[in-house]
PQR file of N, CA, C, O and H, with PARSE charges and radii, in Angstrom:
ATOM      1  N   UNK A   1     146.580  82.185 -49.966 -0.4000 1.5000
ATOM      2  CA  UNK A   1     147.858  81.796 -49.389 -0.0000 2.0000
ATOM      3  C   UNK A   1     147.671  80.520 -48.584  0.5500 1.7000
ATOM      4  O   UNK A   1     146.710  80.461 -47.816 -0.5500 1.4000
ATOM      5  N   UNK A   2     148.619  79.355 -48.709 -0.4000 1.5000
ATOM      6  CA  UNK A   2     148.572  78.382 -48.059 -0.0000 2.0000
ATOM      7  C   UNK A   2     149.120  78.250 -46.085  0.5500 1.7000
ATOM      8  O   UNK A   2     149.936  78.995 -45.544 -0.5500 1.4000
ATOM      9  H   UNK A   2     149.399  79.402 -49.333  0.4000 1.0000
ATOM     10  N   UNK A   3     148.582  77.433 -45.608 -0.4000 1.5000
ATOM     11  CA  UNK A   3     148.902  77.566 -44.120 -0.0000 2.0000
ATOM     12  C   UNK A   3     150.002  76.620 -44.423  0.5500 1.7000
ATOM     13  O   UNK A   3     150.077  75.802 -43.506 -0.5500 1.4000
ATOM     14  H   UNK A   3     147.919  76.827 -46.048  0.4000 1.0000
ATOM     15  N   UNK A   4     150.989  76.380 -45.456 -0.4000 1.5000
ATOM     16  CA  UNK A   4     151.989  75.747 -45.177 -0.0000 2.0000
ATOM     17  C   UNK A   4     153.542  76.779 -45.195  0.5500 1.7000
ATOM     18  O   UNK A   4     153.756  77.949 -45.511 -0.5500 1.4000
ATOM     19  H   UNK A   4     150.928  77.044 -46.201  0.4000 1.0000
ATOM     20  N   UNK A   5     154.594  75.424 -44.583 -0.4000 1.5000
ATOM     21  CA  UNK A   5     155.370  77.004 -44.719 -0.0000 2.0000
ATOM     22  C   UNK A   5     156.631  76.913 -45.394  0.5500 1.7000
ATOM     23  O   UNK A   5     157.523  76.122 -45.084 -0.5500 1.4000
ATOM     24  H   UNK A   5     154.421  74.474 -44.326  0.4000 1.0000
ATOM     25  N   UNK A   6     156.691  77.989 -46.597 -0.4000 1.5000
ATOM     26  CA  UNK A   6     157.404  78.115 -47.918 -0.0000 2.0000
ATOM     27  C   UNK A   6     158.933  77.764 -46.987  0.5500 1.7000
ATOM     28  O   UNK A   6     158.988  77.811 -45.758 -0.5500 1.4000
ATOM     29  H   UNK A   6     155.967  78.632 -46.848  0.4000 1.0000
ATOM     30  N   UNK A   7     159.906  77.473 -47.745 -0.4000 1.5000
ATOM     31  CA  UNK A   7     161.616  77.249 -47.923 -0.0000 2.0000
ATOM     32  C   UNK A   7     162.080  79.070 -48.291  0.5500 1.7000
ATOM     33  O   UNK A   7     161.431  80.032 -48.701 -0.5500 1.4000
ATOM     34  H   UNK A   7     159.862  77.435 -48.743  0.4000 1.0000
ATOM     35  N   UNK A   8     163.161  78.913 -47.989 -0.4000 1.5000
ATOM     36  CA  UNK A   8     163.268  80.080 -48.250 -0.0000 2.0000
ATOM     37  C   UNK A   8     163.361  80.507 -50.211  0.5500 1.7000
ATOM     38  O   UNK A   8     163.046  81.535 -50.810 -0.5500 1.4000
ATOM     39  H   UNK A   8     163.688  78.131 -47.655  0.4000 1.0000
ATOM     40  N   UNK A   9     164.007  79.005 -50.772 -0.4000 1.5000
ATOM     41  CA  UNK A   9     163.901  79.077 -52.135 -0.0000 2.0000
ATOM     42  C   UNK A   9     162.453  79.727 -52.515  0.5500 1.7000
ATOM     43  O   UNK A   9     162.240  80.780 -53.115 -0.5500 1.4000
ATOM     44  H   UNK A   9     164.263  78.170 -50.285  0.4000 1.0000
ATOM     45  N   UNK A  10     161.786  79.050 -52.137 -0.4000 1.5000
ATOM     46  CA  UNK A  10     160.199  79.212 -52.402 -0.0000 2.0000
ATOM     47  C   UNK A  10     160.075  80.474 -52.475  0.5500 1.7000
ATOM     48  O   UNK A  10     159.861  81.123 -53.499 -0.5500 1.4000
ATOM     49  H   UNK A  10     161.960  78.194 -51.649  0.4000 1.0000
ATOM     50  N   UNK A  11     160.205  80.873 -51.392 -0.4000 1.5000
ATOM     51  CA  UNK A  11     159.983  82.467 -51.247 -0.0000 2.0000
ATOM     52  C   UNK A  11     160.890  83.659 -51.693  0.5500 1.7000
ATOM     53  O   UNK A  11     160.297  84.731 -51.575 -0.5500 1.4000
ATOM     54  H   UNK A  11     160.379  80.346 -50.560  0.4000 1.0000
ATOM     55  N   UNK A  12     161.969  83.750 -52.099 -0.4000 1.5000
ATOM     56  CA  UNK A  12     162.838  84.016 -53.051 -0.0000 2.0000
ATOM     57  C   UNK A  12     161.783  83.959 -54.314  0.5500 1.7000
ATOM     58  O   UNK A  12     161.264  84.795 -55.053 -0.5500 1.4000
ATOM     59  H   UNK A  12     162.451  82.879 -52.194  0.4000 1.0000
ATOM     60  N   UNK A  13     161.742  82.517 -54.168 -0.4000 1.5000
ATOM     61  CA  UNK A  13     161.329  82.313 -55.840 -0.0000 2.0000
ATOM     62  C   UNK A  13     159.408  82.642 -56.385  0.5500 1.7000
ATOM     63  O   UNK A  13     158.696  82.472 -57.374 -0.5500 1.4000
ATOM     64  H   UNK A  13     162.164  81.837 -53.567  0.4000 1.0000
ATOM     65  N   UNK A  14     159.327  83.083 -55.261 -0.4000 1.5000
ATOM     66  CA  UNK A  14     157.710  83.319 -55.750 -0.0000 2.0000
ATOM     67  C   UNK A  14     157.524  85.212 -56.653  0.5500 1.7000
ATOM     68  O   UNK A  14     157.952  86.244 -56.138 -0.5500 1.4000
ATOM     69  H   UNK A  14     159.906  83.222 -54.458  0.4000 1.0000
ATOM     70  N   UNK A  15     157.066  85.162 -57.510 -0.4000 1.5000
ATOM     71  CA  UNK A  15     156.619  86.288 -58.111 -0.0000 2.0000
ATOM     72  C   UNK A  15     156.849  87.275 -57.759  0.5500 1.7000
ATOM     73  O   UNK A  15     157.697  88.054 -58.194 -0.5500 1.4000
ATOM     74  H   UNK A  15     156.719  84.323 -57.928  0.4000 1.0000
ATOM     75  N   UNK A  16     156.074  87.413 -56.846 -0.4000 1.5000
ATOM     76  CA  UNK A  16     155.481  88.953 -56.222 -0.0000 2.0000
ATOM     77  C   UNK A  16     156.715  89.360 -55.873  0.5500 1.7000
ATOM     78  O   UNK A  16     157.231  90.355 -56.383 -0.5500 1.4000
ATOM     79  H   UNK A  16     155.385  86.781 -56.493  0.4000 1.0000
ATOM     80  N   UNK A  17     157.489  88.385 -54.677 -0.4000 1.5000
ATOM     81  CA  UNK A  17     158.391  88.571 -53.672 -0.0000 2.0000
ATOM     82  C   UNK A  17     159.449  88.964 -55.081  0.5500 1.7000
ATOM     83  O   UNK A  17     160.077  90.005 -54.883 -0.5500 1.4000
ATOM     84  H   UNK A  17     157.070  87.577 -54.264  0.4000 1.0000
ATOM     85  N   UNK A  18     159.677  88.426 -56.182 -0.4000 1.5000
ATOM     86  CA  UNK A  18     160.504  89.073 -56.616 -0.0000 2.0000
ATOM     87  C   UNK A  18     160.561  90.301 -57.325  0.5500 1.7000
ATOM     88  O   UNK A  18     161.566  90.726 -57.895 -0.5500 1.4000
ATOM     89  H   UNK A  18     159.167  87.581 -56.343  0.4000 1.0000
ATOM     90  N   UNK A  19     159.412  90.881 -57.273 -0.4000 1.5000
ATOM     91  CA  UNK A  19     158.936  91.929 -57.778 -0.0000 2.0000
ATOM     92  C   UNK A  19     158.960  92.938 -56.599  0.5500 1.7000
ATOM     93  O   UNK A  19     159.015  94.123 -56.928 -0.5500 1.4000
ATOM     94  H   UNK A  19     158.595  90.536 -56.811  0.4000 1.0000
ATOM     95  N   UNK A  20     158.934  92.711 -55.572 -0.4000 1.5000
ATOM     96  CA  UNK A  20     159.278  93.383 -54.301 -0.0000 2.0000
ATOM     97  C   UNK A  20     160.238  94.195 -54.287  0.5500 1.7000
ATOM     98  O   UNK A  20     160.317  95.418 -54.170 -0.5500 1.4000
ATOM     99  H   UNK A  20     158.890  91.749 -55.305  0.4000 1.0000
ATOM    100  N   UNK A  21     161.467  92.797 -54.514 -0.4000 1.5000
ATOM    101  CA  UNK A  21     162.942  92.810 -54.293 -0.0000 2.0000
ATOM    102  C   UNK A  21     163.559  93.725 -55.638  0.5500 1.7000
ATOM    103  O   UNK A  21     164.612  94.343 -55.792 -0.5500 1.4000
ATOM    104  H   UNK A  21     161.402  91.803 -54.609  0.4000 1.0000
ATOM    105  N   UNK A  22     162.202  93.456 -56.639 -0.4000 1.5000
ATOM    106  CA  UNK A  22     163.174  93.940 -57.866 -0.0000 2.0000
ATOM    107  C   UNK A  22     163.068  95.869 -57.865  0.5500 1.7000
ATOM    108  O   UNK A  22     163.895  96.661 -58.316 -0.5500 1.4000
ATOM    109  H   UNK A  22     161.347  92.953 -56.513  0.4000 1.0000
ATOM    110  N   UNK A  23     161.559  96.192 -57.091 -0.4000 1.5000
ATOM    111  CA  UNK A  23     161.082  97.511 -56.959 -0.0000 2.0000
ATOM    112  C   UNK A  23     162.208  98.146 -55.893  0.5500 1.7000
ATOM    113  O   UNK A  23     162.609  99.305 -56.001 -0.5500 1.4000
ATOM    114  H   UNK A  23     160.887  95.549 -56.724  0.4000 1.0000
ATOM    115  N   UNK A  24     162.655  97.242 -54.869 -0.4000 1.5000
ATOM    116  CA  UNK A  24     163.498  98.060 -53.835 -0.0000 2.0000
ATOM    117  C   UNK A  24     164.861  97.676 -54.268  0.5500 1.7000
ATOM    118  O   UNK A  24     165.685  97.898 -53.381 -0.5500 1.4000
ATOM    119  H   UNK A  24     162.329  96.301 -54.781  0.4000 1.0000
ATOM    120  N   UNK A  25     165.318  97.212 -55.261 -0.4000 1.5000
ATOM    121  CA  UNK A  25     166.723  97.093 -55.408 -0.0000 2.0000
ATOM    122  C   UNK A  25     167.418  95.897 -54.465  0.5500 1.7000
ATOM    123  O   UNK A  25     168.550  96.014 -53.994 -0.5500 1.4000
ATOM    124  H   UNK A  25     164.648  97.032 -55.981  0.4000 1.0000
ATOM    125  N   UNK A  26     166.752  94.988 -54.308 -0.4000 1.5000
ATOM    126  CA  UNK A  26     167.175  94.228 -52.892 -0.0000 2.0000
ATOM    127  C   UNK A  26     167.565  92.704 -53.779  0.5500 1.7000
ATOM    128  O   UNK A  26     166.617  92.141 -54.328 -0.5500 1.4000
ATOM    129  H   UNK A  26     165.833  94.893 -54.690  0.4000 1.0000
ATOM    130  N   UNK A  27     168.836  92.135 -53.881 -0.4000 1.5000
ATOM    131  CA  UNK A  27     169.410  91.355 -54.259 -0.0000 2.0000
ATOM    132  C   UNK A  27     169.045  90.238 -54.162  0.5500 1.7000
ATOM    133  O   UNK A  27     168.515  90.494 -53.081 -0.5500 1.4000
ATOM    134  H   UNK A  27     169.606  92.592 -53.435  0.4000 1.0000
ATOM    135  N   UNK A  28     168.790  89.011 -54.316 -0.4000 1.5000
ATOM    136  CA  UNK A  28     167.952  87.590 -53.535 -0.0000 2.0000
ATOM    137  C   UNK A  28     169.337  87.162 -52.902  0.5500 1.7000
ATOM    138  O   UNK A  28     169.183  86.699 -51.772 -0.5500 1.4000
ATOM    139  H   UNK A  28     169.220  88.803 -55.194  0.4000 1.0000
ATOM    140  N   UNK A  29     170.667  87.197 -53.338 -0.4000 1.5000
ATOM    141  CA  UNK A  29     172.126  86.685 -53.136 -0.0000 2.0000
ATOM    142  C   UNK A  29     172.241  87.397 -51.729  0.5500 1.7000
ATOM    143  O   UNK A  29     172.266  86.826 -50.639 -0.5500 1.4000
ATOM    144  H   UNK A  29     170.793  87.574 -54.256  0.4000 1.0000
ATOM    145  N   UNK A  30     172.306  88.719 -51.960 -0.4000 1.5000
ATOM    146  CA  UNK A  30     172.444  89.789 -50.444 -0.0000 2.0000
ATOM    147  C   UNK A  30     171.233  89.145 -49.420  0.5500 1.7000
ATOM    148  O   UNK A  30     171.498  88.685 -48.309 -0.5500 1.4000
ATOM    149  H   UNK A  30     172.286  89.183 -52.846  0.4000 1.0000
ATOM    150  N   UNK A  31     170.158  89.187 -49.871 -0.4000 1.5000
ATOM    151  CA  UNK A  31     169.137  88.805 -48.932 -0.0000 2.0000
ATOM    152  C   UNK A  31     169.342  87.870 -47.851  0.5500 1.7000
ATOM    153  O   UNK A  31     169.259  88.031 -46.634 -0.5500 1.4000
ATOM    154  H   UNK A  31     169.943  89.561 -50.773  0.4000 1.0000
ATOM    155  N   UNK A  32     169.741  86.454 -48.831 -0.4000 1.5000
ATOM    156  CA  UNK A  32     170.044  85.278 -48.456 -0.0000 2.0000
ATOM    157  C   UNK A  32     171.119  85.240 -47.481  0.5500 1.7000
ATOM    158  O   UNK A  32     171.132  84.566 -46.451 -0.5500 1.4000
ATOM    159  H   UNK A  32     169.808  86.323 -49.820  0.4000 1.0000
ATOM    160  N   UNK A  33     172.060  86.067 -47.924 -0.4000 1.5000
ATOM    161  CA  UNK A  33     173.654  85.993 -46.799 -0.0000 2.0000
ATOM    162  C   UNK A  33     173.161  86.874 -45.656  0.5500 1.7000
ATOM    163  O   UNK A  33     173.620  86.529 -44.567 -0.5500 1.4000
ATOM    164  H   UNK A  33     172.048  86.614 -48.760  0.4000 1.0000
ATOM    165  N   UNK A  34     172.390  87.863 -45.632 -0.4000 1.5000
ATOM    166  CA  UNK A  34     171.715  88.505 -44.814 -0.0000 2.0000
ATOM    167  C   UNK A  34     171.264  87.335 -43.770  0.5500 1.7000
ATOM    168  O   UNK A  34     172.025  86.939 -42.887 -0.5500 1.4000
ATOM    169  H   UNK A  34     172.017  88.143 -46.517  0.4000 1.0000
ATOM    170  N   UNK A  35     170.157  86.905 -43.932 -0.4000 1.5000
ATOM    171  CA  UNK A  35     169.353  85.903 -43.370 -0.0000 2.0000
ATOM    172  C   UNK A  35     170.176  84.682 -42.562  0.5500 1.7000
ATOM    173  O   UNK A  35     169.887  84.205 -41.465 -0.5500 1.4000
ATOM    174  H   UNK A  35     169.539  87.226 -44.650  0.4000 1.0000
ATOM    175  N   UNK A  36     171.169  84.366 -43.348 -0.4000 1.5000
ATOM    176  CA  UNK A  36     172.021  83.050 -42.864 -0.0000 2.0000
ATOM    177  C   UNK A  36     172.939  83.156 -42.334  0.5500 1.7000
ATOM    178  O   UNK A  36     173.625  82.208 -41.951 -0.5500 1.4000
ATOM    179  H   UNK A  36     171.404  84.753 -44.239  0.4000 1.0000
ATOM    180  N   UNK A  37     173.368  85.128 -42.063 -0.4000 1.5000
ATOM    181  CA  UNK A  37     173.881  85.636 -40.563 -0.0000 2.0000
ATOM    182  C   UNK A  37     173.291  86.291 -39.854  0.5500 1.7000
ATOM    183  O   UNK A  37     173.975  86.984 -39.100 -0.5500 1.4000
ATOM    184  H   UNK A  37     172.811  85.898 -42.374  0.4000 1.0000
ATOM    185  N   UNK A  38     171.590  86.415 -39.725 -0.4000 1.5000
ATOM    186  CA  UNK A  38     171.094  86.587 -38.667 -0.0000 2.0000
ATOM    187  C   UNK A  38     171.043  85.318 -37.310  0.5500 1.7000
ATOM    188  O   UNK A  38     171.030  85.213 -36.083 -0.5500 1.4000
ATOM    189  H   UNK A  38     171.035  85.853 -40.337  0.4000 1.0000
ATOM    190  N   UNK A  39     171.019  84.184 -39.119 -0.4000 1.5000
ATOM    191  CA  UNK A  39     170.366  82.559 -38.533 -0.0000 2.0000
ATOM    192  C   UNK A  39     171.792  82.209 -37.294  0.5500 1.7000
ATOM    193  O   UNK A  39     171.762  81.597 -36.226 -0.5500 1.4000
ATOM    194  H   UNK A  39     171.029  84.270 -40.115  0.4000 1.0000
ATOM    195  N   UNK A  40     172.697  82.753 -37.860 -0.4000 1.5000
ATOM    196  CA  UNK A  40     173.984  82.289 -37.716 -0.0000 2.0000
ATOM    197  C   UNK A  40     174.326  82.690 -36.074  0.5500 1.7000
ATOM    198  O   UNK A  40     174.702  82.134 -35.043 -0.5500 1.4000
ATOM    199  H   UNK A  40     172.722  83.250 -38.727  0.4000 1.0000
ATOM    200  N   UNK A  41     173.979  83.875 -36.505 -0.4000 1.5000
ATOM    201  CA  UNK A  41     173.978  84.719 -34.779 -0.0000 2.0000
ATOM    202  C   UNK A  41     173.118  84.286 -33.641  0.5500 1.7000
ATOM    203  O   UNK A  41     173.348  84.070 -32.451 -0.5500 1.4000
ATOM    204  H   UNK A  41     173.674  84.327 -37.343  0.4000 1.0000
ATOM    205  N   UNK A  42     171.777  84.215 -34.583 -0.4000 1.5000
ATOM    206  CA  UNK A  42     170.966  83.772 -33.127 -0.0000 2.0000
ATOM    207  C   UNK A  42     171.358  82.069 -32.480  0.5500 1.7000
ATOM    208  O   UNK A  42     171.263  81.692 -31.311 -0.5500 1.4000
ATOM    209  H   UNK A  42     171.590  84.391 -35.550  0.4000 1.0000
ATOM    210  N   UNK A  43     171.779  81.326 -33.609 -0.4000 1.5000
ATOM    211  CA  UNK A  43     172.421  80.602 -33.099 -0.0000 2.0000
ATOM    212  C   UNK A  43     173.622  80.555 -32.132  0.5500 1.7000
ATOM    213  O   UNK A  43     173.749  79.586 -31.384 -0.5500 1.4000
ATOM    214  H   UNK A  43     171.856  81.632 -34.558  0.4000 1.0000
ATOM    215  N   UNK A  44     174.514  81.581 -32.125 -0.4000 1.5000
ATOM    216  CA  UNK A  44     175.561  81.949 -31.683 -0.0000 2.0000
ATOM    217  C   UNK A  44     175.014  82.347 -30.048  0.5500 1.7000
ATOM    218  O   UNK A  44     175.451  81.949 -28.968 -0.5500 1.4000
ATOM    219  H   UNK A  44     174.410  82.369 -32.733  0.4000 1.0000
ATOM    220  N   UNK A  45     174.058  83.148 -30.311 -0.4000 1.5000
ATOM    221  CA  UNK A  45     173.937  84.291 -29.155 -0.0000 2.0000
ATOM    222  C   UNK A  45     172.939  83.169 -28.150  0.5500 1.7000
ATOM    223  O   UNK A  45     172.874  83.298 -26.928 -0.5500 1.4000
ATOM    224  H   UNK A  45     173.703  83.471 -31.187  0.4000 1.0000
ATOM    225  N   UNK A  46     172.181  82.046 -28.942 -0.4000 1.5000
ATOM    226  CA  UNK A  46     171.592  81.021 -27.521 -0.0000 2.0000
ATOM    227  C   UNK A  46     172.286  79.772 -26.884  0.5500 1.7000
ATOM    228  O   UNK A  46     171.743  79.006 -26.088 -0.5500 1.4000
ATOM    229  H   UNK A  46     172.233  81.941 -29.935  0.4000 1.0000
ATOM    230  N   UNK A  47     173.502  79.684 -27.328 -0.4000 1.5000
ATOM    231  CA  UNK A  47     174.587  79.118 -27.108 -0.0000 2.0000
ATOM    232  C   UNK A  47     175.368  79.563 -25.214  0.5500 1.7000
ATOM    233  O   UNK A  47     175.628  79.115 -24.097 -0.5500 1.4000
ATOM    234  H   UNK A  47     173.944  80.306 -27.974  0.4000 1.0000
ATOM    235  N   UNK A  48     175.409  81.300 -26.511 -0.4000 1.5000
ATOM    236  CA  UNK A  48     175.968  82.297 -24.850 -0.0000 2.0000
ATOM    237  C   UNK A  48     175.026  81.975 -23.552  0.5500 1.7000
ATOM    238  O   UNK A  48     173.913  81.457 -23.460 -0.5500 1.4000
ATOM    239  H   UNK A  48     175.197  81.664 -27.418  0.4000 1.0000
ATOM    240  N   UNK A  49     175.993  82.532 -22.536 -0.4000 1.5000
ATOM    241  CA  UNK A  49     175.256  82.397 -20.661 -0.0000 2.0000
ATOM    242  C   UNK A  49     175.211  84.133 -20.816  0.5500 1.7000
ATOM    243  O   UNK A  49     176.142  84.800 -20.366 -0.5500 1.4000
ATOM    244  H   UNK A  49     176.897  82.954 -22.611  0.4000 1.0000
ATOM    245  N   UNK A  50     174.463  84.542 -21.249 -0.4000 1.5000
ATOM    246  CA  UNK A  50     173.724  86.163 -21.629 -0.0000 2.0000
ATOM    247  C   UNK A  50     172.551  86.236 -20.884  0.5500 1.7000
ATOM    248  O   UNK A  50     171.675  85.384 -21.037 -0.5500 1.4000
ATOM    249  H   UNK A  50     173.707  84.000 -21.615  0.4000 1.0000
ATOM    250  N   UNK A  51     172.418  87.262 -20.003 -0.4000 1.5000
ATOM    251  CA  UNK A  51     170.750  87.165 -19.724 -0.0000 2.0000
ATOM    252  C   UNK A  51     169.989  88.087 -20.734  0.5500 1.7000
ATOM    253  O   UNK A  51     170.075  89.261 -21.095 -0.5500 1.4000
ATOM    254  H   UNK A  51     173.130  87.954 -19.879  0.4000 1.0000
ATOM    255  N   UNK A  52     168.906  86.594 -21.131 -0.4000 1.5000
ATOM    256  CA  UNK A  52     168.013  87.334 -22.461 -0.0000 2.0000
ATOM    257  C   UNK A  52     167.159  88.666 -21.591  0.5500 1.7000
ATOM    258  O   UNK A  52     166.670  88.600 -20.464 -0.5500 1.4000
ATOM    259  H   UNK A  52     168.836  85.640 -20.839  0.4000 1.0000
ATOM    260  N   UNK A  53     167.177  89.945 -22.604 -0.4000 1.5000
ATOM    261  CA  UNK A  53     166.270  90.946 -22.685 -0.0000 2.0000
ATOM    262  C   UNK A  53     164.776  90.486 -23.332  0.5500 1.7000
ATOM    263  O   UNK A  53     164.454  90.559 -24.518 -0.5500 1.4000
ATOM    264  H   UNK A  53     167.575  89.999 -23.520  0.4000 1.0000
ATOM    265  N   UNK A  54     163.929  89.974 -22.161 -0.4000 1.5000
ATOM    266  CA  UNK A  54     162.210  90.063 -22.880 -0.0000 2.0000
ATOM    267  C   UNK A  54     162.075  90.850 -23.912  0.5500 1.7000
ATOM    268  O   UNK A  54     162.623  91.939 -23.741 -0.5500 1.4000
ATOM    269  H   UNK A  54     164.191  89.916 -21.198  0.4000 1.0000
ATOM    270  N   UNK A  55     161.417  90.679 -25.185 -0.4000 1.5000
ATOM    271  CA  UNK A  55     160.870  91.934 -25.720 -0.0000 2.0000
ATOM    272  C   UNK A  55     159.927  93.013 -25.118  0.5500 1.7000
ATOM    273  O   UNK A  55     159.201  93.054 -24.125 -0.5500 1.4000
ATOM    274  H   UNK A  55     160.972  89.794 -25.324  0.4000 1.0000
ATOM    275  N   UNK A  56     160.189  93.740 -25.974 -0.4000 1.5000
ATOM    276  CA  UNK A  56     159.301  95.532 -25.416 -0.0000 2.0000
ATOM    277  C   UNK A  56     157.965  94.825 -25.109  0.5500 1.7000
ATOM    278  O   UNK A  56     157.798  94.692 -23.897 -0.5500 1.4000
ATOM    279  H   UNK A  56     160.779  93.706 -26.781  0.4000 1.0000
ATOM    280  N   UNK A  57     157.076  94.388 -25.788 -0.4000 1.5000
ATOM    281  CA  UNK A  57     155.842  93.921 -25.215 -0.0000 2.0000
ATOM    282  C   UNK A  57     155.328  93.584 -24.150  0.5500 1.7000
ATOM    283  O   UNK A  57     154.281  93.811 -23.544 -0.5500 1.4000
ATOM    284  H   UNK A  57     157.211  94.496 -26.773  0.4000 1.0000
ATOM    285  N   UNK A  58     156.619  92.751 -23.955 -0.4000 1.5000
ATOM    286  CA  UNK A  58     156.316  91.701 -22.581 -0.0000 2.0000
ATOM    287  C   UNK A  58     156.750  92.953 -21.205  0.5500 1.7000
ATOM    288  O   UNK A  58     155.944  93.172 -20.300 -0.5500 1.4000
ATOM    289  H   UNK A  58     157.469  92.566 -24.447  0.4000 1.0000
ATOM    290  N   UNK A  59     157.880  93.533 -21.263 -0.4000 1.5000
ATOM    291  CA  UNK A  59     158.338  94.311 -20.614 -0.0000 2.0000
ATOM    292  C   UNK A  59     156.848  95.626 -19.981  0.5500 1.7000
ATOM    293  O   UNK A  59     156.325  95.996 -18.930 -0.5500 1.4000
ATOM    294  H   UNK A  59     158.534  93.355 -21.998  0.4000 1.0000
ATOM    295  N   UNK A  60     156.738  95.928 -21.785 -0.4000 1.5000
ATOM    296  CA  UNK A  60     155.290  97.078 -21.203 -0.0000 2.0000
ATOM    297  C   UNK A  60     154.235  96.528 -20.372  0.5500 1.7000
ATOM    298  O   UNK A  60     153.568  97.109 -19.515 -0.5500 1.4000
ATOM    299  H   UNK A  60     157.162  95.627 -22.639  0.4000 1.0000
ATOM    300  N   UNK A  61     154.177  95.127 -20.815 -0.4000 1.5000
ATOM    301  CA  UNK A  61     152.597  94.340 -19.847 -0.0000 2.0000
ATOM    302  C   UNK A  61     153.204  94.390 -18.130  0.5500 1.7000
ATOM    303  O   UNK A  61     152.381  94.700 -17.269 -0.5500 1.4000
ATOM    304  H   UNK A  61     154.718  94.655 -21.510  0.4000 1.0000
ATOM    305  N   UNK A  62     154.175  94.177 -17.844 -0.4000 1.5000
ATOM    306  CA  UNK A  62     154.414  93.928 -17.076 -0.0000 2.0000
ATOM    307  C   UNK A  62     155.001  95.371 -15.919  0.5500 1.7000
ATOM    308  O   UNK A  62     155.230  95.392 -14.709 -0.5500 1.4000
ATOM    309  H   UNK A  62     154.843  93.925 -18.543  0.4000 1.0000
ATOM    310  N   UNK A  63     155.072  96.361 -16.919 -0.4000 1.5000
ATOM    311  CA  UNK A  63     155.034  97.744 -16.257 -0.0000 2.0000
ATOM    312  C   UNK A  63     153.677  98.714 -15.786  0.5500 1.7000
ATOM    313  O   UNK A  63     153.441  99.710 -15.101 -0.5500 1.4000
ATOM    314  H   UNK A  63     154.886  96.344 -17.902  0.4000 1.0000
ATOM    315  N   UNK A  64     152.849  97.553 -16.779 -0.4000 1.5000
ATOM    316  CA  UNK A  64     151.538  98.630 -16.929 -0.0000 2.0000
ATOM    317  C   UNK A  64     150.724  98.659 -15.241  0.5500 1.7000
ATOM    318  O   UNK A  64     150.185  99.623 -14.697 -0.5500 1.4000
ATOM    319  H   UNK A  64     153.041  96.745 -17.335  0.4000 1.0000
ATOM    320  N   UNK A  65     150.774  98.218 -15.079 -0.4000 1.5000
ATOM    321  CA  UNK A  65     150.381  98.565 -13.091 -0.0000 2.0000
ATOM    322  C   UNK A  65     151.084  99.853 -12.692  0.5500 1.7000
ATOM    323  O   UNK A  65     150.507 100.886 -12.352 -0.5500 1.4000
ATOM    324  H   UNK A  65     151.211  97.434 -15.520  0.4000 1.0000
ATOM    325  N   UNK A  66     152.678  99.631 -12.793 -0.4000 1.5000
ATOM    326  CA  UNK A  66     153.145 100.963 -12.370 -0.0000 2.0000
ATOM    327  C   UNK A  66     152.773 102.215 -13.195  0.5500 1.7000
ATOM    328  O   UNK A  66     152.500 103.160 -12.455 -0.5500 1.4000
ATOM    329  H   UNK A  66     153.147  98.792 -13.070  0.4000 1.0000
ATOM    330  N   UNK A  67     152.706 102.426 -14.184 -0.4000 1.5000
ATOM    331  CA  UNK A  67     152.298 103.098 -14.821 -0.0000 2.0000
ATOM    332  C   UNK A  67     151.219 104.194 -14.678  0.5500 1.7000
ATOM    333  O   UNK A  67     151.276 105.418 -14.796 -0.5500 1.4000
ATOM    334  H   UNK A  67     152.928 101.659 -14.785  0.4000 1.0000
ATOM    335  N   UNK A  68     150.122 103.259 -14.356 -0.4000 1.5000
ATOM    336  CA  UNK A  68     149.006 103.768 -13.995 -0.0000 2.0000
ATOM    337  C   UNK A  68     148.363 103.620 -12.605  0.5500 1.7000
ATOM    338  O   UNK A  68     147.180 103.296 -12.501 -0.5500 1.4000
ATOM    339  H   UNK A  68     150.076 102.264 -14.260  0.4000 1.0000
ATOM    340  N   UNK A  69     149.273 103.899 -11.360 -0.4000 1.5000
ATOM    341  CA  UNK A  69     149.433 104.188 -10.458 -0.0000 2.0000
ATOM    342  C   UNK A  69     150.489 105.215 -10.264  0.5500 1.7000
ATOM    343  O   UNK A  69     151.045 105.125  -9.169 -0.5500 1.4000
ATOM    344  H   UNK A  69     150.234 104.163 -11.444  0.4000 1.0000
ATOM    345  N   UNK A  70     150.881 106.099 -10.985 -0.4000 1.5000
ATOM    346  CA  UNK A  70     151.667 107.424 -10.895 -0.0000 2.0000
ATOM    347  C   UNK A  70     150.218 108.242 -10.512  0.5500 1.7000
ATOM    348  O   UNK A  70     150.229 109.456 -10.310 -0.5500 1.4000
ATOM    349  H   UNK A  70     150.430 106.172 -11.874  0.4000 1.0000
TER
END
């Protein structure tokens, strides 16, 4: 695998990935509109004055003191 980084055509269009898509029933058309309203949202949602939720990760590192002082 190359350290470069595929288009989404690319990756749609590579083999395997469609052999993936073709084993789980998963559309490349659905996929795509999928993807370009996640893209759509997160665009939307860093726009908003929202206070971002850290992910769980960051949240647990930062609990783990209390934790283990019960």
């Amino acid at each position: 695998m190359s350290e470069r980084i595929n288009t989404l055509d690319e990756l749609l269009n590579d083999p395997m990935v469609m052999l993936v898509m073709e084993r789980d029933r998963v559309r490349p058309t659905e996929l795509r509109m999928l993807l370009e309203r996640a893209r759509d949202k997160a665009v939307d949602d860093s726009r908003a004055d929202q206070p971002m939720l850290p992910p769980a990760h960051v949240v647990a590192r930062s609990c783990l003191r209390q934790w283990l002082t019960r």
